[in-house]
mmCIF file as gemmi writes it, N, C-alpha and C atoms, coordinates in Angstrom:
data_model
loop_
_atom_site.group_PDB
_atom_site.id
_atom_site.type_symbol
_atom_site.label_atom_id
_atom_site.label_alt_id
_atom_site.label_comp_id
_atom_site.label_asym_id
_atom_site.label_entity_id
_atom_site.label_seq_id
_atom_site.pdbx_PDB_ins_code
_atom_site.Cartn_x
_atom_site.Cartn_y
_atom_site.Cartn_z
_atom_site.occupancy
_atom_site.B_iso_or_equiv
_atom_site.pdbx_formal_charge
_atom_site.auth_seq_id
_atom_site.auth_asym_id
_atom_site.pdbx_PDB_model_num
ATOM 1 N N . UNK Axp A 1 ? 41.312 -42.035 2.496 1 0 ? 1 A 1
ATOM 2 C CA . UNK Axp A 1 ? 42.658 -42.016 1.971 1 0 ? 1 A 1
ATOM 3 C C . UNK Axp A 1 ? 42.656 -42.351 0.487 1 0 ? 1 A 1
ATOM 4 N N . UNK Axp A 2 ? 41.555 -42.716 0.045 1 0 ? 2 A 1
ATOM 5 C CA . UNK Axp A 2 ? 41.88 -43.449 -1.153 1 0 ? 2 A 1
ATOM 6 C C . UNK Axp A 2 ? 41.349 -42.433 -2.106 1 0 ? 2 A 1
ATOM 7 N N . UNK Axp A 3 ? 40.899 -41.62 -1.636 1 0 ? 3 A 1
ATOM 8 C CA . UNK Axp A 3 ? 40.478 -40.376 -2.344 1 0 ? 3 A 1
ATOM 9 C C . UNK Axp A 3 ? 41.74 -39.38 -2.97 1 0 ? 3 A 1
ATOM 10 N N . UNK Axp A 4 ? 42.065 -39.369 -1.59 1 0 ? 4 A 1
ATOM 11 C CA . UNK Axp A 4 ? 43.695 -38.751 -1.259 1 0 ? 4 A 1
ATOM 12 C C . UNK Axp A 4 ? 44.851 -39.296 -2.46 1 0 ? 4 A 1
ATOM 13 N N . UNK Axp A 5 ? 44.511 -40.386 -2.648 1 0 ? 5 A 1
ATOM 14 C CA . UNK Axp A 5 ? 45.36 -41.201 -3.393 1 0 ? 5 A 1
ATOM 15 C C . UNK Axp A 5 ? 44.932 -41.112 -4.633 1 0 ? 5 A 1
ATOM 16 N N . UNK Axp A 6 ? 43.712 -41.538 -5.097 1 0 ? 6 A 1
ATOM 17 C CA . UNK Axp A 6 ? 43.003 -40.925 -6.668 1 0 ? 6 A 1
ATOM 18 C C . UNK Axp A 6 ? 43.955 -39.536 -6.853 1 0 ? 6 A 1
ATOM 19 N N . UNK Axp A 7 ? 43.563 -38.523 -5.837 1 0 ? 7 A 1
ATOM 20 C CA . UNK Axp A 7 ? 43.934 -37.113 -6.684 1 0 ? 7 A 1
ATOM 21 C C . UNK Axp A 7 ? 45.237 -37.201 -7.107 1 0 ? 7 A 1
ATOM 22 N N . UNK Axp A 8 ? 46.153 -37.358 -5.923 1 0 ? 8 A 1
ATOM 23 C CA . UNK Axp A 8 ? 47.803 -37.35 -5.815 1 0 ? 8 A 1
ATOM 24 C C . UNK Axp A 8 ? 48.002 -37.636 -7.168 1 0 ? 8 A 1
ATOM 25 N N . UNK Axp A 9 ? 47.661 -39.146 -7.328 1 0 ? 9 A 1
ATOM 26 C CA . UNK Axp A 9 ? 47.541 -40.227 -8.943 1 0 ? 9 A 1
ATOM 27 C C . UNK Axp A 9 ? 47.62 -38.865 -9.749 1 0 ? 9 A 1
ATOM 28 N N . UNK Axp A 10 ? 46.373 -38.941 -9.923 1 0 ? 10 A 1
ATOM 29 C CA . UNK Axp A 10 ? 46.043 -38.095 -11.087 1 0 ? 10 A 1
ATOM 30 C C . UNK Axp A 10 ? 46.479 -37.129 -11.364 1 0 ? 10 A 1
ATOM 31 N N . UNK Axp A 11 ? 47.074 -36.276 -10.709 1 0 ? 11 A 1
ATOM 32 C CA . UNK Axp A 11 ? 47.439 -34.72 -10.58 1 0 ? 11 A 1
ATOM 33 C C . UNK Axp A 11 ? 48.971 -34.987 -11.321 1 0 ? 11 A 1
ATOM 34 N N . UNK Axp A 12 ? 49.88 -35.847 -10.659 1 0 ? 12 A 1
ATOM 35 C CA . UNK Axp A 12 ? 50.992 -36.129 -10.638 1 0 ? 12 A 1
ATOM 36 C C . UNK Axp A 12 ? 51.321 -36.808 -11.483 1 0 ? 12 A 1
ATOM 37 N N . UNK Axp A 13 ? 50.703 -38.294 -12.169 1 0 ? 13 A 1
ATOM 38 C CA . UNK Axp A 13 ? 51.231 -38.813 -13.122 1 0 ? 13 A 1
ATOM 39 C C . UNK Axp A 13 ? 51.804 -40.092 -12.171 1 0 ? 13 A 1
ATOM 40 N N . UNK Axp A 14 ? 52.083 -40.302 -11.448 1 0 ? 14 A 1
ATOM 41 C CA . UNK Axp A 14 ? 52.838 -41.188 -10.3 1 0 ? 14 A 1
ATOM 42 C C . UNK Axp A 14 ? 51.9 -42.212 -10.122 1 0 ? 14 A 1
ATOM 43 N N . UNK Axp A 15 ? 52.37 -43.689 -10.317 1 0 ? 15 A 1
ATOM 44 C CA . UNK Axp A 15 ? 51.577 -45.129 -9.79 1 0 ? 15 A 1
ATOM 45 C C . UNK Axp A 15 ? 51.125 -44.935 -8.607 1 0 ? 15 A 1
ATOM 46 N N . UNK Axp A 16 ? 50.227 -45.788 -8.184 1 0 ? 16 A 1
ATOM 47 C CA . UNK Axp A 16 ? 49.377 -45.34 -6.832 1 0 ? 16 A 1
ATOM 48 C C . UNK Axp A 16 ? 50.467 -45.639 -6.222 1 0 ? 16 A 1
ATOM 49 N N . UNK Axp A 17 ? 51.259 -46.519 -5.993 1 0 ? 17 A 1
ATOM 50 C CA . UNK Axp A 17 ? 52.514 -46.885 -4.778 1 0 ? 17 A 1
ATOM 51 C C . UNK Axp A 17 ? 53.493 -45.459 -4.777 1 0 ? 17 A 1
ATOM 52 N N . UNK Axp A 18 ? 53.746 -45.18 -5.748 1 0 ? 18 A 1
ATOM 53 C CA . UNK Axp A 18 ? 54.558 -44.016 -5.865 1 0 ? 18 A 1
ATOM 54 C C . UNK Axp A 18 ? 53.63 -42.617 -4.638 1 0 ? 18 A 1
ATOM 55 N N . UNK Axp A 19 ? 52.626 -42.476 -5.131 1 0 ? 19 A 1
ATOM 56 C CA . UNK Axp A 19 ? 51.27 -41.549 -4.762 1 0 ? 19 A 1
ATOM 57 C C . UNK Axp A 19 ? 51.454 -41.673 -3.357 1 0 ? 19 A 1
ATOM 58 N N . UNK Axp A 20 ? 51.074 -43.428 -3.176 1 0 ? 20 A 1
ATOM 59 C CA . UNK Axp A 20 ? 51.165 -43.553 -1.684 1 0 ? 20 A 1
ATOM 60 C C . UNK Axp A 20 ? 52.145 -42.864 -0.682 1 0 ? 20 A 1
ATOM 61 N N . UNK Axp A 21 ? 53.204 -43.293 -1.547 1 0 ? 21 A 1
ATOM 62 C CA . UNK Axp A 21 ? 54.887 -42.973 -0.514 1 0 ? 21 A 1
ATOM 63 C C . UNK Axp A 21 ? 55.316 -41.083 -0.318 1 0 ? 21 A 1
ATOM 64 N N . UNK Axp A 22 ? 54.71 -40.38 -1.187 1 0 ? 22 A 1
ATOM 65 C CA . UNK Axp A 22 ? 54.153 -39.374 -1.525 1 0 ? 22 A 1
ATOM 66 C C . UNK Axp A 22 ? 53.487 -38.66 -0.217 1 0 ? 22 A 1
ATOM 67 N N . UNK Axp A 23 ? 52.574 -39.279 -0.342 1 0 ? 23 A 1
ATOM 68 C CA . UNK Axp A 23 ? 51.161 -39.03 0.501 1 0 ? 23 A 1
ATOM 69 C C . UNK Axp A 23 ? 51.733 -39.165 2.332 1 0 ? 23 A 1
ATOM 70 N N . UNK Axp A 24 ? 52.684 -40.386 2.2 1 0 ? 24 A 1
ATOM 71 C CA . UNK Axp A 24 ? 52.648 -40.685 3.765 1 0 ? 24 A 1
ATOM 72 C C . UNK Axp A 24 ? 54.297 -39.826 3.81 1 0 ? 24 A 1
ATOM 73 N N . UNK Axp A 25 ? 55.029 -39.517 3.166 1 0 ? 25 A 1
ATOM 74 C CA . UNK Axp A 25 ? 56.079 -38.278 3.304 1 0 ? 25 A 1
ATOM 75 C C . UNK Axp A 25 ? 55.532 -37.202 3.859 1 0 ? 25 A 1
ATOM 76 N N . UNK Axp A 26 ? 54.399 -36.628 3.235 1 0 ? 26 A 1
ATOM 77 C CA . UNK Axp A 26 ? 53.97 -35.307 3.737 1 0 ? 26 A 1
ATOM 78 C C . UNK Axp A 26 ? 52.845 -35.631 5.066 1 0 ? 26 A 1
ATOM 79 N N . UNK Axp A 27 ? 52.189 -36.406 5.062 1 0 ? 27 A 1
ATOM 80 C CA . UNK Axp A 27 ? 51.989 -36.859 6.153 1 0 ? 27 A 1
ATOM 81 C C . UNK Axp A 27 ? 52.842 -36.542 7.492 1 0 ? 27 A 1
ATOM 82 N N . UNK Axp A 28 ? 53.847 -37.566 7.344 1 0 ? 28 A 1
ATOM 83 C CA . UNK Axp A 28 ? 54.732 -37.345 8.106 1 0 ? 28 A 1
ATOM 84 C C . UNK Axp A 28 ? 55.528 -36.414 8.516 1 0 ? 28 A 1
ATOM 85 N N . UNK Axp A 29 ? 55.657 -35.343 7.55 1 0 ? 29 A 1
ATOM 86 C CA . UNK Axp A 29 ? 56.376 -33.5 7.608 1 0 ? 29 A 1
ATOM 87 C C . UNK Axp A 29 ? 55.496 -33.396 8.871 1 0 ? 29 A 1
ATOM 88 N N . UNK Axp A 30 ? 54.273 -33.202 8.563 1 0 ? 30 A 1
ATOM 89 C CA . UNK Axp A 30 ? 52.85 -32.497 9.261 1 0 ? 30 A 1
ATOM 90 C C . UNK Axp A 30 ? 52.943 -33.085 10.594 1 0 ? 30 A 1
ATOM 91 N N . UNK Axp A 31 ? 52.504 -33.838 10.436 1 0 ? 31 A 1
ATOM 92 C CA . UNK Axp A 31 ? 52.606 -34.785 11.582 1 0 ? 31 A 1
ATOM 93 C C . UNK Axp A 31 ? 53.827 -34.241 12.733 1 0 ? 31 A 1
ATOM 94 N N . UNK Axp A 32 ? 55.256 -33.797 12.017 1 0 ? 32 A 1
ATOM 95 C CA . UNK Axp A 32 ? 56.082 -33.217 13.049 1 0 ? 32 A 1
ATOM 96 C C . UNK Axp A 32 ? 56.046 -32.115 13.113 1 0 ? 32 A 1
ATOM 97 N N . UNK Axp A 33 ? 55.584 -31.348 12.316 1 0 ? 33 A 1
ATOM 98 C CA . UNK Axp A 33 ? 55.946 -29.731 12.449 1 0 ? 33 A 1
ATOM 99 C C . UNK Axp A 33 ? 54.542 -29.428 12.869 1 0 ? 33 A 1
ATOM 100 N N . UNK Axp A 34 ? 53.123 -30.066 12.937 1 0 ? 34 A 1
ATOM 101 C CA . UNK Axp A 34 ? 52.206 -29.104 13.686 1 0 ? 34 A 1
ATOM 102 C C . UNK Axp A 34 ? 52.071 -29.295 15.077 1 0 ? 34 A 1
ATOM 103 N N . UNK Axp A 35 ? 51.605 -28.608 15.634 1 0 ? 35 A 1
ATOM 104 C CA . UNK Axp A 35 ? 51.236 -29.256 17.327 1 0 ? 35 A 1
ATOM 105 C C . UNK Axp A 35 ? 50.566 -30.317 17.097 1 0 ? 35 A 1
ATOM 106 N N . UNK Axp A 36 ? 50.889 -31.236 18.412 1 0 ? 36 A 1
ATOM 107 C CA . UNK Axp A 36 ? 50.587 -31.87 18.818 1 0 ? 36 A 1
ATOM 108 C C . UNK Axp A 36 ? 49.073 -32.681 18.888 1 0 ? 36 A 1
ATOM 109 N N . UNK Axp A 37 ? 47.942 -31.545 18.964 1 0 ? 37 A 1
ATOM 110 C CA . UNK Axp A 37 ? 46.646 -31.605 19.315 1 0 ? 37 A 1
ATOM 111 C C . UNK Axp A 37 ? 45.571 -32.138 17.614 1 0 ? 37 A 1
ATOM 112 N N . UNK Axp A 38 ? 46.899 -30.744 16.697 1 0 ? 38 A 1
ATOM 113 C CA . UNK Axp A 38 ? 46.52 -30.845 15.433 1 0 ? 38 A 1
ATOM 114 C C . UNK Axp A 38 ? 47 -31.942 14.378 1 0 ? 38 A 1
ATOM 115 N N . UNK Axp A 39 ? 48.095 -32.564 15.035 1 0 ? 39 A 1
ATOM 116 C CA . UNK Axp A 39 ? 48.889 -33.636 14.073 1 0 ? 39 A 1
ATOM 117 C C . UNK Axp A 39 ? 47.487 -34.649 14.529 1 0 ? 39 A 1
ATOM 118 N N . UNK Axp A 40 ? 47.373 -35.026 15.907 1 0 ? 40 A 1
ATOM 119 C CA . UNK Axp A 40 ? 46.968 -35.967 16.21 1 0 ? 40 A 1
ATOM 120 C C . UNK Axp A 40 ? 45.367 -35.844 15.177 1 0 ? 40 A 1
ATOM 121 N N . UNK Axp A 41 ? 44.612 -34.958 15.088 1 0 ? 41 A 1
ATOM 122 C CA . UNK Axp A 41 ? 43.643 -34.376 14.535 1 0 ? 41 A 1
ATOM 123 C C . UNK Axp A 41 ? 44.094 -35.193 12.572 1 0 ? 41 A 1
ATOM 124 N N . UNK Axp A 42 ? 45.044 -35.04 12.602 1 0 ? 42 A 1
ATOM 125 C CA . UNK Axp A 42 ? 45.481 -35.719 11.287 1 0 ? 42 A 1
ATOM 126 C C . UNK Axp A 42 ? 45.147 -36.713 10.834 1 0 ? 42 A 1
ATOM 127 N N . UNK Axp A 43 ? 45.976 -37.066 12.335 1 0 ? 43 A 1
ATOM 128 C CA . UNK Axp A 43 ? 46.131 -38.604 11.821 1 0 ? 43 A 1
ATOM 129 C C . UNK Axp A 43 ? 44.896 -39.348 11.764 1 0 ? 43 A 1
ATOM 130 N N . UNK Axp A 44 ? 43.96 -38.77 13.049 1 0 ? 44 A 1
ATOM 131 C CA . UNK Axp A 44 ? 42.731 -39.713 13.083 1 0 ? 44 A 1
ATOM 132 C C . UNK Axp A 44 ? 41.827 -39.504 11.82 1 0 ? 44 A 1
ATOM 133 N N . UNK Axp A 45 ? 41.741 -38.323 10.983 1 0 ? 45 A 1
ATOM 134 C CA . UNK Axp A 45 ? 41.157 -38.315 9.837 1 0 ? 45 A 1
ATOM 135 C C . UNK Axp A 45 ? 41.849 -38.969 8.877 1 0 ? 45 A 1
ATOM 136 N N . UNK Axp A 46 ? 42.838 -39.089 8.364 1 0 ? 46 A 1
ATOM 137 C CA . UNK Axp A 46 ? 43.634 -39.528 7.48 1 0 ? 46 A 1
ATOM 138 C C . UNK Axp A 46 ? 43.439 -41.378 8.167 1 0 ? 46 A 1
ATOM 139 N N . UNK Axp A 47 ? 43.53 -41.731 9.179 1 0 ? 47 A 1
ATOM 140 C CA . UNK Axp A 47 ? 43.723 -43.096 9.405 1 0 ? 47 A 1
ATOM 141 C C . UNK Axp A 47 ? 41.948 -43.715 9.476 1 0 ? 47 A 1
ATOM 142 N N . UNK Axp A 48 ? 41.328 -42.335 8.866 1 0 ? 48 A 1
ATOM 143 C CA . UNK Axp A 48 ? 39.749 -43.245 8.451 1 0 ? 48 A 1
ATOM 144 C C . UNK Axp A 48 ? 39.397 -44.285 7.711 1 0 ? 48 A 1
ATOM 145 N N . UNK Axp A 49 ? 40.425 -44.183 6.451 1 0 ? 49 A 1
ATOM 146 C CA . UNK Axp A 49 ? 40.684 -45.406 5.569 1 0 ? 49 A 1
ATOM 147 C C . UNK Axp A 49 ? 39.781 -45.472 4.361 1 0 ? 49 A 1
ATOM 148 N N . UNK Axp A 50 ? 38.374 -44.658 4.122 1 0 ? 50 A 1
ATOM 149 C CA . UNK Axp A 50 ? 38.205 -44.555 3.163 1 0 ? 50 A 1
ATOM 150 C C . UNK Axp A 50 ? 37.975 -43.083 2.623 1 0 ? 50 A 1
ATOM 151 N N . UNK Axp A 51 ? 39.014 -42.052 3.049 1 0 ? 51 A 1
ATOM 152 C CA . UNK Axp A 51 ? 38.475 -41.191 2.663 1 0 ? 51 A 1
ATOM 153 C C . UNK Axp A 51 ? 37.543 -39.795 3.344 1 0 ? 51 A 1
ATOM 154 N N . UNK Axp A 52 ? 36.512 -40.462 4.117 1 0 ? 52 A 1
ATOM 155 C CA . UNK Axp A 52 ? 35.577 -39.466 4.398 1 0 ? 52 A 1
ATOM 156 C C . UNK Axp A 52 ? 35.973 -38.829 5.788 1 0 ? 52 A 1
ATOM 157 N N . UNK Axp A 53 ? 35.387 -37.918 5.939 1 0 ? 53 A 1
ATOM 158 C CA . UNK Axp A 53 ? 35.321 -37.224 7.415 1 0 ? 53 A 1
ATOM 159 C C . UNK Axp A 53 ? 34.182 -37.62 8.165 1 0 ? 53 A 1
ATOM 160 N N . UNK Axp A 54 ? 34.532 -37.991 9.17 1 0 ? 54 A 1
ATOM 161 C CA . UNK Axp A 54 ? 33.503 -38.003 10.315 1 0 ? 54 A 1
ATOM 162 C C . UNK Axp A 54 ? 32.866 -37.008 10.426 1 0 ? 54 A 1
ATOM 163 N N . UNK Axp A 55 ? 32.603 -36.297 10.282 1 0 ? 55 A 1
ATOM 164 C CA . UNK Axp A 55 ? 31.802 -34.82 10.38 1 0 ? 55 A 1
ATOM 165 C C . UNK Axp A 55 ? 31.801 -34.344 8.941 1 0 ? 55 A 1
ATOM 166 N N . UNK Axp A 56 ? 31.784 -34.783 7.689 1 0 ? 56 A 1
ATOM 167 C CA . UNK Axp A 56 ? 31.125 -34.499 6.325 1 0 ? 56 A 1
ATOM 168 C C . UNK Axp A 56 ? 31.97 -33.422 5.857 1 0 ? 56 A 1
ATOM 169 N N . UNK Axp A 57 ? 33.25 -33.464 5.624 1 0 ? 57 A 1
ATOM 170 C CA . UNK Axp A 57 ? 33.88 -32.864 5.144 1 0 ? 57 A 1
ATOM 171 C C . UNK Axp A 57 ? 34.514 -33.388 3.931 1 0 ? 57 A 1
ATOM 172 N N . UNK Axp A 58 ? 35.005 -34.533 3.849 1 0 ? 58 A 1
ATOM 173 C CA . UNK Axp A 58 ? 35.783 -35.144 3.418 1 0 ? 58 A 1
ATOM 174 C C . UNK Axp A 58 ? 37.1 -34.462 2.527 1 0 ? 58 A 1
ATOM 175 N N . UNK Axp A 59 ? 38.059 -35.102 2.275 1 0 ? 59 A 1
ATOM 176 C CA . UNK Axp A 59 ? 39.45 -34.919 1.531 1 0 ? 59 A 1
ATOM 177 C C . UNK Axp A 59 ? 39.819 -33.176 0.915 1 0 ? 59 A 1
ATOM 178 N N . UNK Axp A 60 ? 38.59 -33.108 0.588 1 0 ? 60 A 1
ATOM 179 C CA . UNK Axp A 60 ? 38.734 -31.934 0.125 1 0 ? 60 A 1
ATOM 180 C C . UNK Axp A 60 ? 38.405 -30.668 1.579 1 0 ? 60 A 1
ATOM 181 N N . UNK Axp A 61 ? 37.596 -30.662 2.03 1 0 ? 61 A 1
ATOM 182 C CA . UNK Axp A 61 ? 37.703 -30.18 3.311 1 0 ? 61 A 1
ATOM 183 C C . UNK Axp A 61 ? 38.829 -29.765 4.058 1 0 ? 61 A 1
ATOM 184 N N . UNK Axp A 62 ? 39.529 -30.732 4.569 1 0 ? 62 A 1
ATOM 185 C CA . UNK Axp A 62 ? 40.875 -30.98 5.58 1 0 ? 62 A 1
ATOM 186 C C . UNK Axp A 62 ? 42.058 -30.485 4.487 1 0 ? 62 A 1
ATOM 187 N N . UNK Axp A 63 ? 42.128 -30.001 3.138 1 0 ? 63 A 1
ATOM 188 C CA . UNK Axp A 63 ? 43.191 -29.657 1.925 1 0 ? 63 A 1
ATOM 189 C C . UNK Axp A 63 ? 42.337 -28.131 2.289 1 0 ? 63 A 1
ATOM 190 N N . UNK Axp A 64 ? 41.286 -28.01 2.527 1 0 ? 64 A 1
ATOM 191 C CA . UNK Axp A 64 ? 41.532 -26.066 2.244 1 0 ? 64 A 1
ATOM 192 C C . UNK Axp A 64 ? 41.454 -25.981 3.624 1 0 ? 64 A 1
ATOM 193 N N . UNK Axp A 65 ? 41.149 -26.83 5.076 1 0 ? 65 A 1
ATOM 194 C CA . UNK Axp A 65 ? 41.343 -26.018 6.339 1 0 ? 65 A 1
ATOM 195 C C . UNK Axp A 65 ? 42.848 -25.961 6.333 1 0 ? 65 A 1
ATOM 196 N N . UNK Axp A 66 ? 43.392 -27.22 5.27 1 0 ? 66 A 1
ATOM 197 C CA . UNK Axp A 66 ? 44.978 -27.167 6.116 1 0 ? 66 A 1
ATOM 198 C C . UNK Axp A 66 ? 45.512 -25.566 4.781 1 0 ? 66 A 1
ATOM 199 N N . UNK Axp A 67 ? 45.127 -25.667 3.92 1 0 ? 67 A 1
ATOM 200 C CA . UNK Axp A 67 ? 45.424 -24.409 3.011 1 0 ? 67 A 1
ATOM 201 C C . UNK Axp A 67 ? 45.517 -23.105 3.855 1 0 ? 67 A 1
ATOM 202 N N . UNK Axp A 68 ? 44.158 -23.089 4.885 1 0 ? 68 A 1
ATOM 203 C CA . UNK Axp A 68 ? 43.893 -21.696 5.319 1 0 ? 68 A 1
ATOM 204 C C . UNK Axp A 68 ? 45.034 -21.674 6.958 1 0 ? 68 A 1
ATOM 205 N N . UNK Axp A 69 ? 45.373 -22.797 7.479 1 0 ? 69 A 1
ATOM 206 C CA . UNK Axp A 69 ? 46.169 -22.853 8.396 1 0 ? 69 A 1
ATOM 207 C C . UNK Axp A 69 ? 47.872 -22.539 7.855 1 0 ? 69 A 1
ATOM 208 N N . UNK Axp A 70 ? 48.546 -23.117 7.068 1 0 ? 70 A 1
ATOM 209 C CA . UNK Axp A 70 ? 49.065 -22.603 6.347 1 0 ? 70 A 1
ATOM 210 C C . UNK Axp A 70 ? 49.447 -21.209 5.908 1 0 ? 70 A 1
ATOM 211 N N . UNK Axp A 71 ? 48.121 -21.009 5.306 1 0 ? 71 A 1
ATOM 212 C CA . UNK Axp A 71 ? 48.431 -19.67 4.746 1 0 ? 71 A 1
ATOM 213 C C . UNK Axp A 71 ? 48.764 -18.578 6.457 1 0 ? 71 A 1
ATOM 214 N N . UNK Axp A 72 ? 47.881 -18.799 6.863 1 0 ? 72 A 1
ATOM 215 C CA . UNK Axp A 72 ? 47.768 -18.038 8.74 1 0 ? 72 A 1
ATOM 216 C C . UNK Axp A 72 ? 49.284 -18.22 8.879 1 0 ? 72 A 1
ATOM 217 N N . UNK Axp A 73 ? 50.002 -19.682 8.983 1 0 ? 73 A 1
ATOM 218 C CA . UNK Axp A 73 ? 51.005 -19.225 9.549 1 0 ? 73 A 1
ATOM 219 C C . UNK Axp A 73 ? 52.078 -19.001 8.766 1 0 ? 73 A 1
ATOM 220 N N . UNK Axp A 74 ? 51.675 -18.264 7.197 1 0 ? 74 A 1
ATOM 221 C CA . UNK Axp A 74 ? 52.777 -17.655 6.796 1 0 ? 74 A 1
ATOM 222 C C . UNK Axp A 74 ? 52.911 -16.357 6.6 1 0 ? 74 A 1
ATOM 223 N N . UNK Axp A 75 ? 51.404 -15.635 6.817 1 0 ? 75 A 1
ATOM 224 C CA . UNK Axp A 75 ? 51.138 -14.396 7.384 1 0 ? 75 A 1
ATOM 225 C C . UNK Axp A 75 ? 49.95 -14.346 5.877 1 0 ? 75 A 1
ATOM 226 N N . UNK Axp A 76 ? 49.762 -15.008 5.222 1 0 ? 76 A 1
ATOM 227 C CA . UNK Axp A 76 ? 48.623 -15.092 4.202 1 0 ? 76 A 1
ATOM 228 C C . UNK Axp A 76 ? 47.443 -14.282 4.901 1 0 ? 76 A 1
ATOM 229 N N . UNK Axp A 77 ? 46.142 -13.988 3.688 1 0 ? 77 A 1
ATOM 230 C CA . UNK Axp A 77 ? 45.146 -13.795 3.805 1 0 ? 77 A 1
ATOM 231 C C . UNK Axp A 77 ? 43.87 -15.303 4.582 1 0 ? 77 A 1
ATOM 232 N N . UNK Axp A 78 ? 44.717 -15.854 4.337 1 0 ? 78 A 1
ATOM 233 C CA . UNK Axp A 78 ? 43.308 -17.064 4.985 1 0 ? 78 A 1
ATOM 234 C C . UNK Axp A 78 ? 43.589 -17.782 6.159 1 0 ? 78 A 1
């Protein structure tokens, strides 16, 4: 998460608390609008706490699977 939080920071201009509240808004979108199987899939990566993926993906990983899920369900190329 704290990775998550560096970028947000940085990208945005926003204090990490700001970043944070940010971060757990869209969180929380996701969290209701995907299924069930996949929110939960979220949360347990996101509630890793520093960041990494259990399976070596990390932050950046889970930003282009959720990019290419996304794009799928808006009729995108990915």
């Amino acid at each position: 998460m704290d990775e998550l939080l560096k970028a947000v920071a940085d990208k945005t201009g926003l204090p990490a608390d700001k970043a944070q509240g940010a971060i757990e808004a869209v969180l929380d979108f996701l969290k209701d609008k995907l299924p069930e199987p996949i929110a939960a899939q979220l949360e347990n990566f996101i509630g890793g706490g520093d960041g990494d993926s259990r399976e070596g993906g990390g932050i950046g990983d889970l930003l282009d699977k959720g990019k290419g899920m996304l794009g799928g369900l808006m009729g995108g190329d990915e």
